[in-house]
GURO-380569 format. One record per residue (C-alpha): chain; x, y, z. Coordinates in steps of 0.02 Angstrom, whole numbers, plus 50000, padded with zeros to 5 digits. Example, Ala and Ser with C-alpha at 12.3 -4.5 7.8 and 13.67 -1.06 7.14 Angstrom:
2
(pt 'A' (50615 49775 50390))
(pt 'A' (50684 49947 50357))
//
This chain:
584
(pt 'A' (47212 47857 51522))
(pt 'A' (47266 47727 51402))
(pt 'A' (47424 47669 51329))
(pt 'A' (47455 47652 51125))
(pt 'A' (47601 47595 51062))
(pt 'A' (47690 47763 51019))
(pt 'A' (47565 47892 51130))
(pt 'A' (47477 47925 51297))
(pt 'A' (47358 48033 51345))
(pt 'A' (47418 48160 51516))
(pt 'A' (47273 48229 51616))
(pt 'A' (47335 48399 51678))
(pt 'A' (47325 48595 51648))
(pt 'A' (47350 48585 51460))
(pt 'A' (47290 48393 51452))
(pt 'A' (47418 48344 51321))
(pt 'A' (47467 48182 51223))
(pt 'A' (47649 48106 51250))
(pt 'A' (47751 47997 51170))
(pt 'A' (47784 47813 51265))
(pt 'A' (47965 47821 51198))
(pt 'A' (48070 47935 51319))
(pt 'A' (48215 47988 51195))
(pt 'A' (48052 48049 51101))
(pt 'A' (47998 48161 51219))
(pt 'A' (48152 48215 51282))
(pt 'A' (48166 48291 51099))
(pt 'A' (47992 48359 51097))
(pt 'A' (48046 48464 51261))
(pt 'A' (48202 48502 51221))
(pt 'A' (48132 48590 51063))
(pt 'A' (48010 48676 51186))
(pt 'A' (48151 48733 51279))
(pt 'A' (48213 48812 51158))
(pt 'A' (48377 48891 51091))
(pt 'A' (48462 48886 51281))
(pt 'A' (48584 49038 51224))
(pt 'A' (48462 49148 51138))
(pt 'A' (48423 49283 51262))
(pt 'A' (48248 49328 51207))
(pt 'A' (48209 49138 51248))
(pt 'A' (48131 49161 51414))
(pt 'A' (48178 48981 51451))
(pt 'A' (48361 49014 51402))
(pt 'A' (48513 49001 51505))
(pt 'A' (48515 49209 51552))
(pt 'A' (48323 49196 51590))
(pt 'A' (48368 49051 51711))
(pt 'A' (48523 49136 51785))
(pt 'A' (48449 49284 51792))
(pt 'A' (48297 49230 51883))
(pt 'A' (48437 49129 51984))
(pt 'A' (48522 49283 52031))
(pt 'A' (48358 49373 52086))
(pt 'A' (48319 49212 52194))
(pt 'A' (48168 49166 52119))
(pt 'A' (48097 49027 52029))
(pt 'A' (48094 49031 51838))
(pt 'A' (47914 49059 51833))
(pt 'A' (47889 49046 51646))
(pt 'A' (47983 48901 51625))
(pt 'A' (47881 48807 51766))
(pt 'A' (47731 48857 51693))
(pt 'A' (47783 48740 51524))
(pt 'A' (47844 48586 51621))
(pt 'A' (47676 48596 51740))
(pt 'A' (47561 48628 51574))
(pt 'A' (47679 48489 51482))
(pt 'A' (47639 48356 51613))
(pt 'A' (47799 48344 51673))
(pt 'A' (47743 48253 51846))
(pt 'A' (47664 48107 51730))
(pt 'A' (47856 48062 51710))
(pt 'A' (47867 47998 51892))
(pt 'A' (47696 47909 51898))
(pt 'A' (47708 47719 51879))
(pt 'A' (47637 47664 51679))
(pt 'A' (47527 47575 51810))
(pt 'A' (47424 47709 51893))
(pt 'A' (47433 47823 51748))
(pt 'A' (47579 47893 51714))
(pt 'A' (47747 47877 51580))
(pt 'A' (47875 47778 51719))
(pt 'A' (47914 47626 51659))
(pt 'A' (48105 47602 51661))
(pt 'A' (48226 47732 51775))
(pt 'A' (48354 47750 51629))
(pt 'A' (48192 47818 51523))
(pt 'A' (48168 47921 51669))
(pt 'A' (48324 48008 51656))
(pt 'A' (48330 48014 51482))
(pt 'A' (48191 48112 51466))
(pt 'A' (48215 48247 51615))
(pt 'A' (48383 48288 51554))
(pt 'A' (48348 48422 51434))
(pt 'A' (48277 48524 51598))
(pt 'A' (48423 48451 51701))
(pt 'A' (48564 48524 51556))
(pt 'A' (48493 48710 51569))
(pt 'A' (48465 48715 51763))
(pt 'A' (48484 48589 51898))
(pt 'A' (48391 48673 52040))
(pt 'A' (48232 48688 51908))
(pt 'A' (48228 48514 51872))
(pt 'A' (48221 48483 52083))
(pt 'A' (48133 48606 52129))
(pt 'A' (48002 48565 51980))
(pt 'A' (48042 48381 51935))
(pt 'A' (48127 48237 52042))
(pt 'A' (48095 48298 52196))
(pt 'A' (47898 48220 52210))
(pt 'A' (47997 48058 52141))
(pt 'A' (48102 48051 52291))
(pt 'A' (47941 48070 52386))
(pt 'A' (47807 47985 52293))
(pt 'A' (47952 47826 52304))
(pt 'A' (47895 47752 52475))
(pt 'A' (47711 47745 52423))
(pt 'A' (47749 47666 52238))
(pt 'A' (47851 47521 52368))
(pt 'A' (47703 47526 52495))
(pt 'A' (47574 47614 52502))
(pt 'A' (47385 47564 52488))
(pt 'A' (47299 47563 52326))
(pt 'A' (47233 47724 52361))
(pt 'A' (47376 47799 52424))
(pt 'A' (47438 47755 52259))
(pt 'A' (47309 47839 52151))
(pt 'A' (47314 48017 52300))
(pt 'A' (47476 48023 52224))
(pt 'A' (47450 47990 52035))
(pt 'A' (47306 48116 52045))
(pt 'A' (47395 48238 52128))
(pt 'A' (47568 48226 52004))
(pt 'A' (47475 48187 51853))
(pt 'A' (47367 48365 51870))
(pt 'A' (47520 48483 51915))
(pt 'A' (47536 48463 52103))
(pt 'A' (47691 48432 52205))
(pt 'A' (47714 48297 52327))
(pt 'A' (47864 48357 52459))
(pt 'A' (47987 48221 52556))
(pt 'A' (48006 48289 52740))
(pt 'A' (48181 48176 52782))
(pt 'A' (48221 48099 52967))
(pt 'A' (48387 48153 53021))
(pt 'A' (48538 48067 52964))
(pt 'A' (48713 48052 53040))
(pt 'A' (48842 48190 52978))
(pt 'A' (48667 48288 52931))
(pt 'A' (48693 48436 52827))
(pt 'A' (48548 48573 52852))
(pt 'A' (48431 48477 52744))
(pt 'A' (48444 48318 52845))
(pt 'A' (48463 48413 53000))
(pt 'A' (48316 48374 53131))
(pt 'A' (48156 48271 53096))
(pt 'A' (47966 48251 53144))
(pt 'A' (47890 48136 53290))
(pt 'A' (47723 48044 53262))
(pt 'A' (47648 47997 53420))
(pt 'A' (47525 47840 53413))
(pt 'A' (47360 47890 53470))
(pt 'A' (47177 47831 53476))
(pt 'A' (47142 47842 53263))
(pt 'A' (47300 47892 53220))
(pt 'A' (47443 48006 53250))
(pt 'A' (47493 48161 53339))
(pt 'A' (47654 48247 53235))
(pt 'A' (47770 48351 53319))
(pt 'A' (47954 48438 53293))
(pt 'A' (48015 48548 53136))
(pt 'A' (48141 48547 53004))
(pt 'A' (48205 48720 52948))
(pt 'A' (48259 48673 52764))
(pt 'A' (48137 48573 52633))
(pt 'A' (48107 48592 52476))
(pt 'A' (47950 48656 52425))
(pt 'A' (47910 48646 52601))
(pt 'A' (47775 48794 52558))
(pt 'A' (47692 48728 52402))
(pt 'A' (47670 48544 52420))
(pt 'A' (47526 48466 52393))
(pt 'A' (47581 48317 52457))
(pt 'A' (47706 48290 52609))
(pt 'A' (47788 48121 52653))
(pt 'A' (47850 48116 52819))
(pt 'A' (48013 48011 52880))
(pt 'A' (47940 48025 53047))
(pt 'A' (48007 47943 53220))
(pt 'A' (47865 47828 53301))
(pt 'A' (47995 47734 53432))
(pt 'A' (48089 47828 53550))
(pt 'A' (48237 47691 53521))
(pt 'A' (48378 47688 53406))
(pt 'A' (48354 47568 53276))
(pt 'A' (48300 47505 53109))
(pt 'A' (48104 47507 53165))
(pt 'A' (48129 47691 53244))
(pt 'A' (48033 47760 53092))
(pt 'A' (47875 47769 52998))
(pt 'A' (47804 47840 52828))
(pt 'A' (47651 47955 52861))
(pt 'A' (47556 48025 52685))
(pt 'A' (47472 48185 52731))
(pt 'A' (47383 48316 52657))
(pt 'A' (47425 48494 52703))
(pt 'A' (47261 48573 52670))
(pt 'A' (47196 48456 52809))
(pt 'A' (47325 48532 52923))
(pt 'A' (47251 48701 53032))
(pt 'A' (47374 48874 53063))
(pt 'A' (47384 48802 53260))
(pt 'A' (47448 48618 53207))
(pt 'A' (47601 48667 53072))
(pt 'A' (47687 48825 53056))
(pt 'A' (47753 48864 52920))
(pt 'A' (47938 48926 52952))
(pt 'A' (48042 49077 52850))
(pt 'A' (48100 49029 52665))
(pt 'A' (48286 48976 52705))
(pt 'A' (48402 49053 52581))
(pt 'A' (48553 48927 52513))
(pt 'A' (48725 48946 52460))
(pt 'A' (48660 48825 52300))
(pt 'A' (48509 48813 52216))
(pt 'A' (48454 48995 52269))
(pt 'A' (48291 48990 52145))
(pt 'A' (48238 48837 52231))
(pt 'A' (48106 48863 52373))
(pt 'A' (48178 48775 52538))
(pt 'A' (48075 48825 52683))
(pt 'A' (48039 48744 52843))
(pt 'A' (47873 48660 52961))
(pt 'A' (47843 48640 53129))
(pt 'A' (47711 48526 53181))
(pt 'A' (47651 48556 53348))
(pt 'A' (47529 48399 53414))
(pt 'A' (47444 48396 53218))
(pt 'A' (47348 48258 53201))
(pt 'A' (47357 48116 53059))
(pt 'A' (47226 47985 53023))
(pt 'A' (47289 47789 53052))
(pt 'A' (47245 47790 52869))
(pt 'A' (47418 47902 52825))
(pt 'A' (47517 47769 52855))
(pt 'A' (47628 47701 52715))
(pt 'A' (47667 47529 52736))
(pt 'A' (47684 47485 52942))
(pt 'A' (47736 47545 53083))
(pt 'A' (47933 47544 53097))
(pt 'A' (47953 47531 52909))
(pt 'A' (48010 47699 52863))
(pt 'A' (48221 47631 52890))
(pt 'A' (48197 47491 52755))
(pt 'A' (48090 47593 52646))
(pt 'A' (48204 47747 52645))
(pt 'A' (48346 47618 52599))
(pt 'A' (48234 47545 52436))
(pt 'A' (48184 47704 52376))
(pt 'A' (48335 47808 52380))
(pt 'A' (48435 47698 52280))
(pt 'A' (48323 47742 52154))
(pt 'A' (48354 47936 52182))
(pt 'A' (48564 47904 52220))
(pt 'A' (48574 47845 52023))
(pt 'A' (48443 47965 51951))
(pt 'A' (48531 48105 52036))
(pt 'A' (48701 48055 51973))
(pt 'A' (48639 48038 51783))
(pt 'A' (48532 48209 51792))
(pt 'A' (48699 48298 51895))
(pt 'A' (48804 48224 51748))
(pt 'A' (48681 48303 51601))
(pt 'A' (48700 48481 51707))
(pt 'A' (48881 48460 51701))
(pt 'A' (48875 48422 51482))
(pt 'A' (48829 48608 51485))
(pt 'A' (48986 48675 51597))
(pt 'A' (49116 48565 51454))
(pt 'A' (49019 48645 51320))
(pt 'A' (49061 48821 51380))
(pt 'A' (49242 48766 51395))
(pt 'A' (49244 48691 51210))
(pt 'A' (49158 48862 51170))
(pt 'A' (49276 48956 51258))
(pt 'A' (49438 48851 51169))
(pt 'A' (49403 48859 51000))
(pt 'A' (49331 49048 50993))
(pt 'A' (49491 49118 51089))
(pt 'A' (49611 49015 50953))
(pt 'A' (49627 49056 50780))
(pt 'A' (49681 48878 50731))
(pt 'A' (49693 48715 50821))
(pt 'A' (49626 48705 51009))
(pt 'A' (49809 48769 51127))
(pt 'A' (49879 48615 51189))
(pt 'A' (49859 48687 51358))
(pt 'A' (49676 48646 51355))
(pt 'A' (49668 48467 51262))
(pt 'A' (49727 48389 51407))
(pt 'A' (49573 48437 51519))
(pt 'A' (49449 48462 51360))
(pt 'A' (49466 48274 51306))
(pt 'A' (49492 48216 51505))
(pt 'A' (49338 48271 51566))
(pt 'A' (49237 48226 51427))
(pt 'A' (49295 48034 51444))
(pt 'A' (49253 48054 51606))
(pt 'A' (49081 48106 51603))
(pt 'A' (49053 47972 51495))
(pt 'A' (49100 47865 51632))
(pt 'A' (48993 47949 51762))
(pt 'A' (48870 47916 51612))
(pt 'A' (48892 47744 51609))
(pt 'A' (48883 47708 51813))
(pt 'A' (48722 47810 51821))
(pt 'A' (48639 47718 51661))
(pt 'A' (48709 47556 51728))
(pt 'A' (48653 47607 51921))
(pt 'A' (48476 47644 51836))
(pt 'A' (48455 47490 51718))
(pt 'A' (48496 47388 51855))
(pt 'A' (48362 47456 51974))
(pt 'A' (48232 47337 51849))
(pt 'A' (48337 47223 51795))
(pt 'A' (48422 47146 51970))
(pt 'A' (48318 47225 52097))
(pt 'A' (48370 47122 52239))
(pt 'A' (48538 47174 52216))
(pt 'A' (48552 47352 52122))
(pt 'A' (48553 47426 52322))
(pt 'A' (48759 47410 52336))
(pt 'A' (48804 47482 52153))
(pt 'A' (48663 47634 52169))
(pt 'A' (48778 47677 52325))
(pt 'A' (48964 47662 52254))
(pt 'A' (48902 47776 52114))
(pt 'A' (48825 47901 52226))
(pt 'A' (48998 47906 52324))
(pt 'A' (49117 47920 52156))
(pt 'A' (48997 48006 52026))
(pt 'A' (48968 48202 52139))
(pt 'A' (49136 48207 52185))
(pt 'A' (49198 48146 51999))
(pt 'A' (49099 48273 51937))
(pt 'A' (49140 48441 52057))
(pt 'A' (49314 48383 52019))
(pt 'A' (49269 48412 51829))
(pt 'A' (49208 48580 51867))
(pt 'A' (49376 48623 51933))
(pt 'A' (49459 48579 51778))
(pt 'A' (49357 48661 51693))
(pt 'A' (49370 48813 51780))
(pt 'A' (49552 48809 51721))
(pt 'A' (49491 48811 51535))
(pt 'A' (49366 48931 51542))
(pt 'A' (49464 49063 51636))
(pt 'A' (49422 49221 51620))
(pt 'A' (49251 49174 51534))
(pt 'A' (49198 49096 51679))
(pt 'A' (49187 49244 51801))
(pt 'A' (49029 49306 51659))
(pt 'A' (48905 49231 51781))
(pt 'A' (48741 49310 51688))
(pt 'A' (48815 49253 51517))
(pt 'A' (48710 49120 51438))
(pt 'A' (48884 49064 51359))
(pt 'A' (48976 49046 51517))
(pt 'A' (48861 49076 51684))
(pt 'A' (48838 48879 51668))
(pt 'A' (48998 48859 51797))
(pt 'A' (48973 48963 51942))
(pt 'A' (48783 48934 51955))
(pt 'A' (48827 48722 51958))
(pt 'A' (48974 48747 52071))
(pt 'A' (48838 48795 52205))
(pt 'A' (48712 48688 52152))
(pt 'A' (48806 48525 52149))
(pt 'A' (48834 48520 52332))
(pt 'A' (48670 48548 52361))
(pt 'A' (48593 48408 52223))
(pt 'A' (48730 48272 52305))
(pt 'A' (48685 48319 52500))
(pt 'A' (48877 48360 52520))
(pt 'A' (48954 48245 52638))
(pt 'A' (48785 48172 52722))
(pt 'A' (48781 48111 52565))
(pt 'A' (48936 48025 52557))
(pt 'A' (48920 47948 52724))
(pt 'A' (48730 47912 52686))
(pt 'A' (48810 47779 52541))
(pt 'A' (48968 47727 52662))
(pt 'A' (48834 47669 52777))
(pt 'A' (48769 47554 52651))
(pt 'A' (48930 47493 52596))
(pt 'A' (49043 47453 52747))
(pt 'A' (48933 47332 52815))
(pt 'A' (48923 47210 52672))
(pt 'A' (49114 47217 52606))
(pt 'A' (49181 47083 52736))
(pt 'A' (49032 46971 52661))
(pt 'A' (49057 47019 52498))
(pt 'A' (49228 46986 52519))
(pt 'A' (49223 46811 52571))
(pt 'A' (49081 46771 52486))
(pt 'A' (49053 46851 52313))
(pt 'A' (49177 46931 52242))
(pt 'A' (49281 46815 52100))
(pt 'A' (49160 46677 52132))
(pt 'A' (48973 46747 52070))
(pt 'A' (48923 46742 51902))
(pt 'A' (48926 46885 51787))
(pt 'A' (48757 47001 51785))
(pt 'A' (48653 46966 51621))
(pt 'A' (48712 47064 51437))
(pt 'A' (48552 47161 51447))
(pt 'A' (48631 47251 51596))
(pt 'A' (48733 47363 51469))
(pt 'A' (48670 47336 51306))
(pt 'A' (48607 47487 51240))
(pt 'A' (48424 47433 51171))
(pt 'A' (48406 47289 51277))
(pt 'A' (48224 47233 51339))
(pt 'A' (48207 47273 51531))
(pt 'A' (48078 47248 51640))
(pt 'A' (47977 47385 51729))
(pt 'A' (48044 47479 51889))
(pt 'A' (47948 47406 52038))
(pt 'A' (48002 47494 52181))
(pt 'A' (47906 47330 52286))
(pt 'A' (48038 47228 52220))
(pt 'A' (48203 47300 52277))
(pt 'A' (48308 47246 52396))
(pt 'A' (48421 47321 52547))
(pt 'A' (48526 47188 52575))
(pt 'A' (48611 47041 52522))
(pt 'A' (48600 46998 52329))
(pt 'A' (48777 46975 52289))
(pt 'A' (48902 47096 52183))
(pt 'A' (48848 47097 52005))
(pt 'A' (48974 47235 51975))
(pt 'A' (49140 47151 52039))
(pt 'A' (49098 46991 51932))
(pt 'A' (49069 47099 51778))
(pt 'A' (49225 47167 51796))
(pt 'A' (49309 47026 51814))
(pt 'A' (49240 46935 51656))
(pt 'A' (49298 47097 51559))
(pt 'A' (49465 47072 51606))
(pt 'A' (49466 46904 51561))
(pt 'A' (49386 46924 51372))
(pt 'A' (49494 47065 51355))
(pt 'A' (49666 46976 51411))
(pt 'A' (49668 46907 51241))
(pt 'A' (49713 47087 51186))
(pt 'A' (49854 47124 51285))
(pt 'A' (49992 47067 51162))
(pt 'A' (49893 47155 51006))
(pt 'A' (49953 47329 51038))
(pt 'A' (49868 47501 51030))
(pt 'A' (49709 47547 51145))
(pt 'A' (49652 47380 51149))
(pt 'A' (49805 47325 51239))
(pt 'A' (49811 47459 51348))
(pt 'A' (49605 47414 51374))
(pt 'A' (49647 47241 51417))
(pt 'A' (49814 47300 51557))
(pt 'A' (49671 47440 51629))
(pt 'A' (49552 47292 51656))
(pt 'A' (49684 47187 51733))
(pt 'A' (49724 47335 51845))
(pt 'A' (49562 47346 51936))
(pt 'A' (49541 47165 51949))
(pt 'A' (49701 47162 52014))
(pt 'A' (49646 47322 52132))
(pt 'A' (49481 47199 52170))
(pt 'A' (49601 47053 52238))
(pt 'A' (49678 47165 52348))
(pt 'A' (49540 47227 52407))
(pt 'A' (49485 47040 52437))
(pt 'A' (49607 47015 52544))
(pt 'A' (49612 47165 52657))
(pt 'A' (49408 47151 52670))
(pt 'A' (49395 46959 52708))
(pt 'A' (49472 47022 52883))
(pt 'A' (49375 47162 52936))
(pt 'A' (49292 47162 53093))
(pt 'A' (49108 47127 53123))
(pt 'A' (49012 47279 53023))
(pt 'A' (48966 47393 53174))
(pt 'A' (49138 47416 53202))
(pt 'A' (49201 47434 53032))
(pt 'A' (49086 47575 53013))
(pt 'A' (49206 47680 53155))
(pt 'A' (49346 47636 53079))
(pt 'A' (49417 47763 52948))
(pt 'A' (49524 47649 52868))
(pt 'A' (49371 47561 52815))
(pt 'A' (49305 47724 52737))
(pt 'A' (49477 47722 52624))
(pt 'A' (49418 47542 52552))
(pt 'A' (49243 47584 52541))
(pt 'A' (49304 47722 52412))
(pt 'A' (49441 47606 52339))
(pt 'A' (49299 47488 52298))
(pt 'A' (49184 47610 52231))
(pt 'A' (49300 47672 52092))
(pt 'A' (49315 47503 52055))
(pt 'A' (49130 47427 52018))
(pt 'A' (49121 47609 51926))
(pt 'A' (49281 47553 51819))
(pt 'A' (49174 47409 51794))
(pt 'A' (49034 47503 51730))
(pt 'A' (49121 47578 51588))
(pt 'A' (49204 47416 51540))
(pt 'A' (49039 47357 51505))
(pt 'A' (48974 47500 51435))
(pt 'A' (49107 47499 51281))
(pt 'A' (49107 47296 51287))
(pt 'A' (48915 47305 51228))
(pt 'A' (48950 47452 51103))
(pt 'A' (48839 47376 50938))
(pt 'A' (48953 47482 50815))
(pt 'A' (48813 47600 50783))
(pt 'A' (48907 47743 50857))
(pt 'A' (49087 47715 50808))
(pt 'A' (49154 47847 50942))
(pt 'A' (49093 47753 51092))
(pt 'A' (49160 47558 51004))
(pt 'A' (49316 47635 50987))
(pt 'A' (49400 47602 51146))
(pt 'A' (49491 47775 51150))
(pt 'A' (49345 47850 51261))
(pt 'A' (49372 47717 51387))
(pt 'A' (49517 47708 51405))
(pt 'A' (49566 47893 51439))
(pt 'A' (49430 47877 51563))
(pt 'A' (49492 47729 51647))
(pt 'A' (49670 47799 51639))
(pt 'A' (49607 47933 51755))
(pt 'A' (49516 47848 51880))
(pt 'A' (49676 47747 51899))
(pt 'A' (49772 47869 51926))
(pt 'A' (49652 47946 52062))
(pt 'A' (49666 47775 52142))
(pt 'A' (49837 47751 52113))
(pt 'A' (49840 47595 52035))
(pt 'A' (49976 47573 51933))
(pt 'A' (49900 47631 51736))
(pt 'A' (50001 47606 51565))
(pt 'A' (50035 47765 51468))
(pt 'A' (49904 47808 51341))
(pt 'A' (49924 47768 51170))
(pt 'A' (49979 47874 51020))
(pt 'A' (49816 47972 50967))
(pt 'A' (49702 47902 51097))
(pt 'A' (49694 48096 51170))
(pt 'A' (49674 48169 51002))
(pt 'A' (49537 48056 50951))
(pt 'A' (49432 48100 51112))
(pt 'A' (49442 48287 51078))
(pt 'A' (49399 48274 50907))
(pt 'A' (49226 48202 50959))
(pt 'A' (49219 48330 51087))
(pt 'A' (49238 48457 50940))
(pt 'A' (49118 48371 50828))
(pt 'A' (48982 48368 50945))
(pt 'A' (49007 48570 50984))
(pt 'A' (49004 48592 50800))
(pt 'A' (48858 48463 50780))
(pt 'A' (48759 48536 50926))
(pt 'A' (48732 48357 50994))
(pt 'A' (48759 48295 51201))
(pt 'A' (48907 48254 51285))
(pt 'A' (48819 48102 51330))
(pt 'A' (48823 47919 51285))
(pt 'A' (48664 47957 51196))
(pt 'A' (48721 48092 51087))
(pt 'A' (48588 48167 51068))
(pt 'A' (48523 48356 50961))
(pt 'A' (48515 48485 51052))
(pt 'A' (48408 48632 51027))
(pt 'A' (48509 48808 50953))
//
């Protein structure tokens, strides 16, 4: 395969040429998609609910991602493949991600999340097993260890016994996905008996190397969420595994689970807020055609709310993602606080939502409206619930004493290309990221926002009310300072529940950050997202879910925000900071 400047060539079923440039090939699938709310489209919304509601995978539209080349997307430029930067990578899956979440798991990010230990460790060819394998169709399938607070698909783990040439699995998990159709599986597998951080280890295996007496393959598992996903189970009973499967060393699995799924924590969270675009379309839908003139005020309240707001969960993720290549060493801590804010921000927009749509949303099968009620299910299941939140707590707690007495209003402010919008980044190297330590990027960009903005306070208008926002969470980040600088020693900060409540103060913060930075770095090119209207609606919100004190909004700032909303319905373009056509 080589690289041109604009195209690639994809070895696969229908051995296709791509585009380098993601937003370019997110169009060229999103036409491929199609018209999501034409119901002859067989990759349309009804097709996808429909083929939700019989439990089933959408065949048809698997079919065009596999013969597309989708897996290419989470191959390394390196060995092959189109991933260069993770924003690019969620750029262009979110066309699949804005018509059905569990399709772009169950048939997309899923063989990221497991290919991710052996792009940070494995053996050259390790490396290329898996670049074959993704770049002609296949599926590689992450078998987790067991977490604290598991949910059922974190719930028991594998065993992988040291023996003369290699290993000797053992143990079962009743719920992973793709369990029965991977043609990969990487396995968060226990080699020490012991509780701690070298308890684990990363085995690469190949299931059709595995005989009917070694694995079992356990019942499909039917879930409350992504029903057309296929979640099944193993049980490895004394299965051997050459010393050759082994990703990294021994004991590594803990550190490499904690590089790797920062990369998955942001992608999910900017894929999760692309399914989510689709759910405030609906709702816009659903206001306008039910008034004959202006939108009832009832609904420009949530209407222009939530769409501020997933422009913030926009800008966390995008910032989460651009800083996985840009400050590896330290991108660990703000991949976490958006994984804790950005699922429960966005169910919490589904709610409101819900009060919009009304009626309309009880039409589950109805292209228009079906979008609510199948992500209300799914979302739990994409964010792993609370396992999830405590997952990112875990990460958190430990360092905010530290961060507090160390970092926070004394490190330097992360680099412009952090948020500008066509910046130069370097690639994602999975190697290269960290787990711990590397400072608080986030808190020191927030705090240089406030200060360039302070300026503005006595000017009037949104800027003003910008500029007393910005001051707010700083002020919220001194605080915080002061109560974390005398925390006990991190083991038992992590019992404490008290600590929890800071740990989620703290998040909203550094994500109050992100969108600070996101409009400071605005070019002009779109005026919408330089005016500071969007921000500070969003800002205003998170706030008041804090319950920092928050100015009242301007005259018009509302009204402006739902106007865009409108355009873009009108326009057919994303509720994204990208803005982006849409197909229809």
């Amino acid at each position: 395969m080589t690289l041109s400047a604009e195209t690639v060539d994809i070895p696969g079923p229908g051995r296709t040429r791509r585009a380098v440039d993601a937003s370019a090939r997110a169009a060229r699938l999103e036409k491929l998609l199609g018209d999501p709310y034409d119901p002859a489209n067989p990759h349309g919304l009804g097709a996808l609910f429909a083929a939700d509601a019989r439990r089933e995978v959408p065949a048809a539209t698997e079919t065009l991602l596999a013969t597309e080349g989708i897996g290419a997307e989470f191959v390394p430029a390196a060995h092959g493949g189109l991933l260069t930067r993770a924003d690019h990578l969620a750029r262009a899956l979110r066309p699949v991600f804005r018509r059905d979440l569990a399709l772009g798991f169950g048939h997309g990010i899923v063989s990221l999340f497991a290919a991710g230990a052996v792009w940070a460790a494995g053996s050259d060819r390790q490396r290329r097993d898996v670049a074959d394998v993704l770049l002609t169709g296949g599926r590689a399938a992450i078998l987790h260890h067991e977490l604290a607070h598991a949910n059922a698909i974190l719930r028991h783990e594998f065993t992988a016994r040291s023996v003369p040439g290699g290993y000797r699995l053992g143990g079962h998990k009743d719920v992973i996905l793709n369990a029965h159709r991977a043609d990969l599986q990487v396995v968060y597998a226990r080699t020490d008996a012991l509780r701690g951080p070298r308890s684990h280890s990363v085995l690469l295996l190949d299931p059709a190397g595995q005989r009917p007496g070694q694995v079992r393959h356990l019942p499909r598992v039917e879930t409350a969420g992504m029903r057309g996903a296929l979640f099944g189970g193993l049980e490895f009973t004394d299965c051997p595994a050459p010393a050759d499967a082994l990703v990294g060393s021994q004991g590594e699995g803990v550190s490499l689970a904690l590089r790797t799924f920062q990369v998955n924590r942001s992608l999910v969270c900017s894929v999760a807020t692309a399914a989510v675009d689709t759910v405030l379309r609906s709702a816009v839908r659903a206001a306008v055609q039910d008034s004959t003139g202006p939108v009832s005020r009832r609904r420009c309240k949530p209407l222009a709310g939530v769409f501020a707001e997933l422009l913030a969960c926009d800008s966390m993720a995008t910032t989460a993602l651009r800083a996985l290549s840009l400050l590896p060493a330290g991108s660990h801590l703000f991949a976490a606080a958006v994984k804790y804010v950005v699922p429960d921000l966005l169910r919490e927009k589904l709610e409101e939502l819900a009060t919009v749509l009304g009626a309309h949303g009880y039409d589950h099968r109805a292209p228009e409206y079906g979008a609510l009620g199948k992500l209300a299910r799914d979302l739990p299941v994409a964010g792993l619930g609370h396992a999830g939140s405590a997952s990112c707590q875990s990460v958190l707690v430990p360092q905010l004493r530290g961060l507090a007495r160390r970092s926070w209003f004394t490190e330097e402010e992360p680099p412009p290309e952090l948020f500008g919008p066509d910046a130069q980044l370097p690639y994602l190297e999975h190697r290269l990221l960290g787990i711990a330590g590397g400072g608080d990027f986030m808190a020191a960009s927030l705090l240089g926002s406030a200060g360039r903005l302070a300026a503005a306070r006595s000017a009037g208008g949104d800027l003003a009310v910008l500029a007393a926002l910005a001051e707010a969470f700083a002020t919220e980040l001194r605080a915080l300072q002061e109560q974390c600088r005398r925390l006990p020693d991190p083991g038992a900060a992590l019992a404490d529940p008290a600590v929890a409540v800071l740990s989620d103060r703290y998040c909203h913060v550094v994500g109050a950050a992100a969108v600070l930075g996101t409009w400071e770095h605005q070019d002009g090119t779109d005026p919408f997202l330089s005016d500071p209207a969007w921000a500070v609606l969003a800002l205003t919100r998170i706030g008041g879910r804090l319950g920092i004190p928050v100015p009242e909004l301007p005259e018009g700032c509302q009204e402006r925000v739902l106007e865009e909303a409108l355009r873009r319905y009108r326009d057919g373009r994303s509720y994204d900071l990208d803005a982006v056509g849409l197909a229809g």
